[in-house]
DRENDO-1510 file (C-alpha; in Angstrom, 1 decimal, always signed):
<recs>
REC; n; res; u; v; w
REC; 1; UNK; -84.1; +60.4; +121.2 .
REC; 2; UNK; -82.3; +58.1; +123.7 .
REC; 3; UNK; -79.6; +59.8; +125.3 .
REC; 4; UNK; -75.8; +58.2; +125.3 .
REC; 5; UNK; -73.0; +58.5; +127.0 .
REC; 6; UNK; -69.2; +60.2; +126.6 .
REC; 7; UNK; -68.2; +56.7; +125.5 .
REC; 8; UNK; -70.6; +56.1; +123.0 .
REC; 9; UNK; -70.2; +60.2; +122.0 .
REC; 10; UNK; -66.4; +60.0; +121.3 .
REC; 11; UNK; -67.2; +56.6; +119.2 .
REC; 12; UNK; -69.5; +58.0; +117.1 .
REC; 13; UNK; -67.0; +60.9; +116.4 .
REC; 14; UNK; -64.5; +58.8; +115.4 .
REC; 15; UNK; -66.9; +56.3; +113.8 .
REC; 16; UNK; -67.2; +59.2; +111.1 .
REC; 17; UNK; -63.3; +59.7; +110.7 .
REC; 18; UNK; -63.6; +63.0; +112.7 .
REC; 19; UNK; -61.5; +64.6; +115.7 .
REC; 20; UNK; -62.6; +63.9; +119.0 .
REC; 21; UNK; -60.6; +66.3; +121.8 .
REC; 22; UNK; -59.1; +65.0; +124.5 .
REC; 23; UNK; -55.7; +66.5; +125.4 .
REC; 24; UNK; -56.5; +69.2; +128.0 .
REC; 25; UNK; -58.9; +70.8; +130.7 .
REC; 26; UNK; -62.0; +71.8; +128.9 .
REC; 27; UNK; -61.6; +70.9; +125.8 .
REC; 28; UNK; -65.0; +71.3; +124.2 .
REC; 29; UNK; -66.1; +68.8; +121.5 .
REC; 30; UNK; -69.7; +70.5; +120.7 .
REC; 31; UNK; -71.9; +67.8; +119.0 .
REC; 32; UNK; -75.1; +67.8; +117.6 .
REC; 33; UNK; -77.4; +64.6; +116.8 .
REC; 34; UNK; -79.9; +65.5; +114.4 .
REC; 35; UNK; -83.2; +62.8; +115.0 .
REC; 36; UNK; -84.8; +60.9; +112.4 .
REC; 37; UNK; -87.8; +62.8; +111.9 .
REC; 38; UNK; -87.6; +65.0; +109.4 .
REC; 39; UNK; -91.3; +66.5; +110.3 .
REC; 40; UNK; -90.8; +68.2; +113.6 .
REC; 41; UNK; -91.0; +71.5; +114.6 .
REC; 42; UNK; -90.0; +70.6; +118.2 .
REC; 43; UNK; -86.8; +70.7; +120.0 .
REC; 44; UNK; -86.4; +67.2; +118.7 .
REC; 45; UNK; -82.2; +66.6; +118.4 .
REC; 46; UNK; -79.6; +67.0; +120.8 .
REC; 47; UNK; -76.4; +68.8; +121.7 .
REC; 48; UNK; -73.9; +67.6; +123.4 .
REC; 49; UNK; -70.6; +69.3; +125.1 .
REC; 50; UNK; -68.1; +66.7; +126.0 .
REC; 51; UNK; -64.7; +67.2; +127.7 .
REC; 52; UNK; -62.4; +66.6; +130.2 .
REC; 53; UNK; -60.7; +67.9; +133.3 .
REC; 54; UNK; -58.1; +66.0; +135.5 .
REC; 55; UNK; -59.0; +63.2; +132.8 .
REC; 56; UNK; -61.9; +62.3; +134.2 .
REC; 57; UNK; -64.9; +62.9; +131.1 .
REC; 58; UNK; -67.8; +65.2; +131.9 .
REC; 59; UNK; -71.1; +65.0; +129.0 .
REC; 60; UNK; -73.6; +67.7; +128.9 .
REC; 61; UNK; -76.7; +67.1; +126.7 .
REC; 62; UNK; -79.1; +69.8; +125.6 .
REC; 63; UNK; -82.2; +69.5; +123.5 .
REC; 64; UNK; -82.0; +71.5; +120.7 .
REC; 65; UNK; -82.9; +71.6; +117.2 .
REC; 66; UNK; -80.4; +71.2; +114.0 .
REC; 67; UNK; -83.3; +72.1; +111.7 .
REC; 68; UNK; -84.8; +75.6; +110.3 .
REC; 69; UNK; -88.4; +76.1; +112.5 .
REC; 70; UNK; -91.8; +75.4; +110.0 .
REC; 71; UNK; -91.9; +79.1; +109.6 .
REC; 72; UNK; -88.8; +79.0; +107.5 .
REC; 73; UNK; -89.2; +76.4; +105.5 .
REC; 74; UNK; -92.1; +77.4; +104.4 .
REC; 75; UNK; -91.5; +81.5; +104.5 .
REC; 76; UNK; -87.7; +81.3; +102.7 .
REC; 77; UNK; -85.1; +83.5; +103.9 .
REC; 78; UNK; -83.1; +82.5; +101.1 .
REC; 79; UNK; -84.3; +82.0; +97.4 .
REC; 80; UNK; -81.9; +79.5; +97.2 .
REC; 81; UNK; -83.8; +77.1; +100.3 .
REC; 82; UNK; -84.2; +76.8; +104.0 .
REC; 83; UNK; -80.5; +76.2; +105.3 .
REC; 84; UNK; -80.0; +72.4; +106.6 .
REC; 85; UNK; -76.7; +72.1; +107.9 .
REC; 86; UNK; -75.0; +68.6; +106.7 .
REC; 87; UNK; -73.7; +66.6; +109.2 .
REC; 88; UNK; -70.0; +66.7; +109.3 .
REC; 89; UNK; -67.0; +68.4; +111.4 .
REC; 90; UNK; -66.6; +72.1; +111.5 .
REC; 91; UNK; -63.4; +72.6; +112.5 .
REC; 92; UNK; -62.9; +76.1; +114.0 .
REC; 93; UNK; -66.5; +77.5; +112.6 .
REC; 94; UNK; -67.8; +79.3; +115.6 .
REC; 95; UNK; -66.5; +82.0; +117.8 .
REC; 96; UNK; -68.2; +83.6; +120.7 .
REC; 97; UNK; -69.6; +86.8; +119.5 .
REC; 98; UNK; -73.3; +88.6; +119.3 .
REC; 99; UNK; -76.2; +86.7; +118.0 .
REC; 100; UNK; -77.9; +89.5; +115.1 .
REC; 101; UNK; -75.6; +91.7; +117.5 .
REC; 102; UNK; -78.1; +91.5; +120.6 .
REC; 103; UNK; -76.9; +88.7; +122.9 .
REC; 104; UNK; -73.5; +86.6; +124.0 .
REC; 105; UNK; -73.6; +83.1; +121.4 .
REC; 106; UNK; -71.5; +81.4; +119.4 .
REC; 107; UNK; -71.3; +83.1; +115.7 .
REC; 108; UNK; -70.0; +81.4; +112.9 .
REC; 109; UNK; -66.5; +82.4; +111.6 .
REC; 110; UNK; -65.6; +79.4; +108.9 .
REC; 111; UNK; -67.2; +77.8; +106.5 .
REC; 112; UNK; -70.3; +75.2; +107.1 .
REC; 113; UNK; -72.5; +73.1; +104.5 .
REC; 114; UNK; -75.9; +73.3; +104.3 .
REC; 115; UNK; -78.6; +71.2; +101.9 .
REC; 116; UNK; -81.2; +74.0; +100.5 .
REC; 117; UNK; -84.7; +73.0; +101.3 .
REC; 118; UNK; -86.9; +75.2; +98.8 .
REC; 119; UNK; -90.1; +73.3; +98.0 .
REC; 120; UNK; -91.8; +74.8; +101.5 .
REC; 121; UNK; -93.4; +72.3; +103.0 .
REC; 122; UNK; -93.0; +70.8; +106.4 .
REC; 123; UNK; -91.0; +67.6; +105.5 .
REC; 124; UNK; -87.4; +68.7; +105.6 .
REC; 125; UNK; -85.2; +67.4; +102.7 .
REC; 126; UNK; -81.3; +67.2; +103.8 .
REC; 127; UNK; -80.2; +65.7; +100.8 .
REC; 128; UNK; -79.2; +66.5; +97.3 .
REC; 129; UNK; -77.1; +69.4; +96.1 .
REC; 130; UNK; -75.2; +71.2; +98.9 .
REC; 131; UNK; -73.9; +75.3; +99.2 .
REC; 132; UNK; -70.6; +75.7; +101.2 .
REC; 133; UNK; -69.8; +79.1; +102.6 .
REC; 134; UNK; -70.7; +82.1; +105.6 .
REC; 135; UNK; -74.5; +82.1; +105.9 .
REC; 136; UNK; -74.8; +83.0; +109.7 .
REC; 137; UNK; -75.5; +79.3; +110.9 .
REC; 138; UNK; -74.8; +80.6; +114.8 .
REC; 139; UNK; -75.6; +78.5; +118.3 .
REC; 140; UNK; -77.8; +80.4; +120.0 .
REC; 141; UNK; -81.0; +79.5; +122.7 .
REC; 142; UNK; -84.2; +80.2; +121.4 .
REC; 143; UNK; -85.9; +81.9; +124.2 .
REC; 144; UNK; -84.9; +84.7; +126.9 .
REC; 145; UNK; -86.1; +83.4; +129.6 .
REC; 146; UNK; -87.4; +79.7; +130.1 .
REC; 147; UNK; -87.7; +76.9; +127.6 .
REC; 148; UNK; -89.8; +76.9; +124.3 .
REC; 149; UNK; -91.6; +73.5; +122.7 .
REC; 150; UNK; -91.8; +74.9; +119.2 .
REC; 151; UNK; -88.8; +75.4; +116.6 .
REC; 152; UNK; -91.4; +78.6; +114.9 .
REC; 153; UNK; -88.9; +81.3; +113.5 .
REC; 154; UNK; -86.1; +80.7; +116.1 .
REC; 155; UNK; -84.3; +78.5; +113.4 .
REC; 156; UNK; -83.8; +79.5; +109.9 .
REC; 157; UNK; -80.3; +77.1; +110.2 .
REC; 158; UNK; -79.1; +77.6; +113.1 .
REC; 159; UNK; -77.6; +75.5; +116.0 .
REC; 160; UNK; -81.1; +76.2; +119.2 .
REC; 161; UNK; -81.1; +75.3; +122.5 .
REC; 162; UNK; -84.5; +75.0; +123.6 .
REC; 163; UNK; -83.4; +76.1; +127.5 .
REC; 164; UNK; -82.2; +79.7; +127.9 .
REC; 165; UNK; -80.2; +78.3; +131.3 .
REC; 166; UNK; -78.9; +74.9; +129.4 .
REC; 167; UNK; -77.9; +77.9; +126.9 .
REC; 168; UNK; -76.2; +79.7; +129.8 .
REC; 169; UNK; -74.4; +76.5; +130.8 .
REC; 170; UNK; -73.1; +76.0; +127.4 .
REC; 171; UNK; -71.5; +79.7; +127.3 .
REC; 172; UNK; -69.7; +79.4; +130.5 .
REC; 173; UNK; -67.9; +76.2; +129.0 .
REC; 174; UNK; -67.1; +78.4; +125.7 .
REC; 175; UNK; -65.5; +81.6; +127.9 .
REC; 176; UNK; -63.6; +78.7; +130.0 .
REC; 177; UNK; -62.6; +76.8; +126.9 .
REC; 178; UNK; -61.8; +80.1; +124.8 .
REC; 179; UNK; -59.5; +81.1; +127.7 .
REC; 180; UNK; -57.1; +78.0; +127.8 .
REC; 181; UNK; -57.6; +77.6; +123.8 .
REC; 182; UNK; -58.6; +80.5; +121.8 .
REC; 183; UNK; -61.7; +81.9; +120.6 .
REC; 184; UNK; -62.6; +79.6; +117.8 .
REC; 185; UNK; -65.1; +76.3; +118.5 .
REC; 186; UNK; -65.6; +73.0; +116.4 .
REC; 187; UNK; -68.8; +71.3; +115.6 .
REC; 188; UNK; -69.5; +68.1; +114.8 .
REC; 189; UNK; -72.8; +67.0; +113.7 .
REC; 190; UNK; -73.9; +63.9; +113.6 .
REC; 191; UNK; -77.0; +62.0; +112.2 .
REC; 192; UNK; -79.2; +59.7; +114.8 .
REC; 193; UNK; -78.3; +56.6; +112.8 .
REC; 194; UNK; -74.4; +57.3; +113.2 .
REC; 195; UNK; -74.8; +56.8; +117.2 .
REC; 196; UNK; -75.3; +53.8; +118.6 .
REC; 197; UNK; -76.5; +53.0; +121.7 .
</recs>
Protein backbone atom coordinates (compact mmCIF):
# COMPACT_ATOMS: atom_id res chain seq x y z
CA UNK A 1 0.00 0.00 0.00
CA UNK A 2 1.38 3.36 -1.11
CA UNK A 3 1.56 5.68 1.65
CA UNK A 4 -0.22 9.37 1.46
CA UNK A 5 -0.03 12.31 3.01
CA UNK A 6 -2.16 14.57 5.76
CA UNK A 7 -3.61 16.21 2.69
CA UNK A 8 -4.73 13.41 0.94
CA UNK A 9 -5.74 11.77 4.70
CA UNK A 10 -8.15 14.66 5.68
CA UNK A 11 -9.66 14.38 1.89
CA UNK A 12 -10.41 11.02 2.04
CA UNK A 13 -12.10 11.64 5.48
CA UNK A 14 -14.16 14.08 4.17
CA UNK A 15 -14.56 12.41 0.81
CA UNK A 16 -16.76 9.85 2.90
CA UNK A 17 -18.93 12.63 4.66
CA UNK A 18 -17.02 11.99 7.96
CA UNK A 19 -15.26 14.42 10.63
CA UNK A 20 -11.86 15.26 10.15
CA UNK A 21 -10.29 17.20 13.56
CA UNK A 22 -8.66 20.08 13.35
CA UNK A 23 -9.41 22.65 16.04
CA UNK A 24 -6.72 22.11 18.70
CA UNK A 25 -3.23 20.71 19.84
CA UNK A 26 -3.31 17.05 19.33
CA UNK A 27 -6.19 16.34 18.17
CA UNK A 28 -6.06 12.73 17.12
CA UNK A 29 -8.00 11.58 13.89
CA UNK A 30 -6.96 7.65 14.17
CA UNK A 31 -7.53 6.19 10.60
CA UNK A 32 -7.29 2.96 9.29
CA UNK A 33 -6.91 1.98 5.44
CA UNK A 34 -7.88 -1.47 4.93
CA UNK A 35 -5.83 -2.85 1.48
CA UNK A 36 -7.39 -4.57 -1.32
CA UNK A 37 -6.39 -8.01 -0.64
CA UNK A 38 -8.74 -9.75 1.04
CA UNK A 39 -6.17 -12.99 1.33
CA UNK A 40 -3.44 -11.75 3.61
CA UNK A 41 -2.44 -12.70 6.72
CA UNK A 42 0.31 -10.02 6.88
CA UNK A 43 0.32 -6.65 8.35
CA UNK A 44 -0.99 -5.52 5.05
CA UNK A 45 -3.28 -2.06 5.87
CA UNK A 46 -2.28 0.96 7.53
CA UNK A 47 -2.99 3.28 10.41
CA UNK A 48 -2.65 6.51 10.51
CA UNK A 49 -2.70 9.34 13.45
CA UNK A 50 -3.08 12.73 12.08
CA UNK A 51 -3.17 16.03 13.98
CA UNK A 52 -2.06 19.26 14.63
CA UNK A 53 -0.08 21.49 16.89
CA UNK A 54 0.65 25.27 16.42
CA UNK A 55 -1.29 24.43 13.10
CA UNK A 56 1.23 23.01 11.46
CA UNK A 57 -0.06 19.01 10.52
CA UNK A 58 2.00 16.09 11.79
CA UNK A 59 0.93 12.28 9.95
CA UNK A 60 2.05 9.06 11.61
CA UNK A 61 1.56 5.85 9.65
CA UNK A 62 1.73 2.38 11.06
CA UNK A 63 1.31 -0.93 9.44
CA UNK A 64 -1.21 -2.72 10.84
CA UNK A 65 -3.90 -5.01 10.08
CA UNK A 66 -7.96 -4.21 10.05
CA UNK A 67 -8.60 -7.91 9.43
CA UNK A 68 -9.10 -11.04 11.92
CA UNK A 69 -5.50 -13.26 11.60
CA UNK A 70 -6.16 -16.86 9.29
CA UNK A 71 -6.36 -18.52 12.60
CA UNK A 72 -9.71 -16.84 13.24
CA UNK A 73 -11.27 -17.06 10.40
CA UNK A 74 -10.94 -20.30 10.10
CA UNK A 75 -11.03 -21.34 14.13
CA UNK A 76 -14.44 -18.96 14.98
CA UNK A 77 -14.49 -17.14 18.09
CA UNK A 78 -18.01 -16.32 17.31
CA UNK A 79 -20.69 -18.78 15.89
CA UNK A 80 -21.95 -15.91 14.28
CA UNK A 81 -18.35 -15.22 11.98
CA UNK A 82 -14.90 -13.82 12.15
CA UNK A 83 -15.53 -10.01 13.09
CA UNK A 84 -14.64 -7.59 10.00
CA UNK A 85 -15.06 -4.27 11.08
CA UNK A 86 -16.96 -1.96 8.20
CA UNK A 87 -15.34 0.86 7.22
CA UNK A 88 -16.98 3.94 8.65
CA UNK A 89 -16.50 6.58 11.56
CA UNK A 90 -16.58 5.62 15.13
CA UNK A 91 -17.14 8.45 16.89
CA UNK A 92 -16.04 8.18 20.49
CA UNK A 93 -15.53 4.13 20.36
CA UNK A 94 -12.28 3.69 22.06
CA UNK A 95 -10.87 4.64 25.33
CA UNK A 96 -7.53 3.92 26.79
CA UNK A 97 -7.91 1.01 29.02
CA UNK A 98 -6.40 -2.79 29.45
CA UNK A 99 -6.24 -4.95 26.45
CA UNK A 100 -7.94 -8.67 27.94
CA UNK A 101 -6.83 -6.61 31.13
CA UNK A 102 -2.92 -7.26 30.68
CA UNK A 103 -1.51 -4.14 28.85
CA UNK A 104 -2.16 -0.10 28.30
CA UNK A 105 -4.45 0.01 24.59
CA UNK A 106 -7.17 1.51 23.36
CA UNK A 107 -10.50 -0.63 24.41
CA UNK A 108 -13.63 -0.07 22.85
CA UNK A 109 -16.37 1.84 24.70
CA UNK A 110 -19.26 2.48 21.73
CA UNK A 111 -20.64 0.72 19.33
CA UNK A 112 -18.68 -0.49 15.97
CA UNK A 113 -19.98 -2.61 12.82
CA UNK A 114 -18.60 -5.60 11.80
CA UNK A 115 -19.49 -8.04 8.54
CA UNK A 116 -19.50 -11.81 10.01
CA UNK A 117 -17.18 -13.92 8.07
CA UNK A 118 -18.34 -17.68 8.92
CA UNK A 119 -17.51 -19.91 5.96
CA UNK A 120 -13.67 -20.33 7.37
CA UNK A 121 -11.60 -20.07 4.73
CA UNK A 122 -8.80 -17.67 4.03
CA UNK A 123 -10.52 -15.23 1.65
CA UNK A 124 -12.07 -12.64 3.89
CA UNK A 125 -15.71 -11.56 2.92
CA UNK A 126 -16.57 -7.93 4.27
CA UNK A 127 -19.75 -7.70 2.71
CA UNK A 128 -23.33 -8.68 3.21
CA UNK A 129 -25.26 -8.65 6.46
CA UNK A 130 -23.77 -6.54 9.26
CA UNK A 131 -23.99 -6.91 13.48
CA UNK A 132 -23.79 -3.56 15.37
CA UNK A 133 -22.83 -3.54 18.99
CA UNK A 134 -19.81 -4.10 21.96
CA UNK A 135 -17.67 -7.10 20.69
CA UNK A 136 -14.24 -6.02 22.13
CA UNK A 137 -12.85 -4.68 18.63
CA UNK A 138 -9.76 -2.90 20.68
CA UNK A 139 -6.29 -1.23 19.16
CA UNK A 140 -3.69 -3.01 20.44
CA UNK A 141 0.11 -4.13 18.94
CA UNK A 142 0.50 -7.50 18.33
CA UNK A 143 3.84 -8.37 19.71
CA UNK A 144 5.74 -7.49 23.11
CA UNK A 145 8.65 -6.76 21.97
CA UNK A 146 9.70 -6.17 18.24
CA UNK A 147 7.57 -6.51 15.09
CA UNK A 148 5.59 -9.59 13.84
CA UNK A 149 5.02 -10.48 9.76
CA UNK A 150 2.02 -12.65 10.40
CA UNK A 151 -1.61 -11.55 11.42
CA UNK A 152 -1.97 -15.63 13.21
CA UNK A 153 -4.26 -15.27 16.37
CA UNK A 154 -3.28 -11.60 17.18
CA UNK A 155 -6.61 -10.44 15.33
CA UNK A 156 -9.89 -11.99 15.86
CA UNK A 157 -11.27 -8.12 14.87
CA UNK A 158 -9.27 -6.00 16.20
CA UNK A 159 -7.44 -2.71 15.22
CA UNK A 160 -2.96 -4.47 15.22
CA UNK A 161 -0.05 -2.66 15.03
CA UNK A 162 2.57 -4.85 13.72
CA UNK A 163 5.42 -2.67 15.76
CA UNK A 164 5.37 -2.90 19.55
CA UNK A 165 7.37 0.69 19.57
CA UNK A 166 5.04 2.31 16.51
CA UNK A 167 2.42 0.91 19.28
CA UNK A 168 4.15 2.82 21.91
CA UNK A 169 4.18 5.89 19.79
CA UNK A 170 0.58 5.76 19.23
CA UNK A 171 -0.25 5.56 23.17
CA UNK A 172 1.79 8.50 24.01
CA UNK A 173 -0.43 10.52 21.44
CA UNK A 174 -3.71 8.99 23.20
CA UNK A 175 -2.47 10.04 27.09
CA UNK A 176 -1.48 13.56 25.39
CA UNK A 177 -4.77 13.75 23.47
CA UNK A 178 -6.97 12.29 26.41
CA UNK A 179 -5.47 15.03 28.57
CA UNK A 180 -6.45 18.19 26.55
CA UNK A 181 -9.81 16.16 25.35
CA UNK A 182 -11.05 13.43 27.42
CA UNK A 183 -10.65 9.81 27.35
CA UNK A 184 -12.77 8.70 24.50
CA UNK A 185 -10.98 8.27 20.67
CA UNK A 186 -12.67 8.17 17.15
CA UNK A 187 -11.87 5.90 14.31
CA UNK A 188 -12.30 6.15 10.99
CA UNK A 189 -11.76 3.47 8.70
CA UNK A 190 -11.33 3.67 5.44
CA UNK A 191 -11.19 1.29 2.33
CA UNK A 192 -7.89 1.42 -0.07
CA UNK A 193 -10.09 2.49 -2.95
CA UNK A 194 -11.58 5.62 -0.89
CA UNK A 195 -7.88 7.20 -0.88
CA UNK A 196 -6.46 8.58 -3.61
CA UNK A 197 -3.13 9.27 -4.17
Amino acid sequence: MKAINYEQLRAAVRNQGHRFFETGDYNLNLVGVRAQDRHANTFNDALYAAFQTQGQPHLFCWAATTDPGLYWREHLANPAGAAIVKPGQYPGVWALGKHQGKYDALVQRGPITVFRDKDRNAQLDAQGETETGHFGINCHRATLQGTSQQVDRWSAGCQVIADSADFDVLMALCRKAAGLYGNRFTYTLLDETEVSR
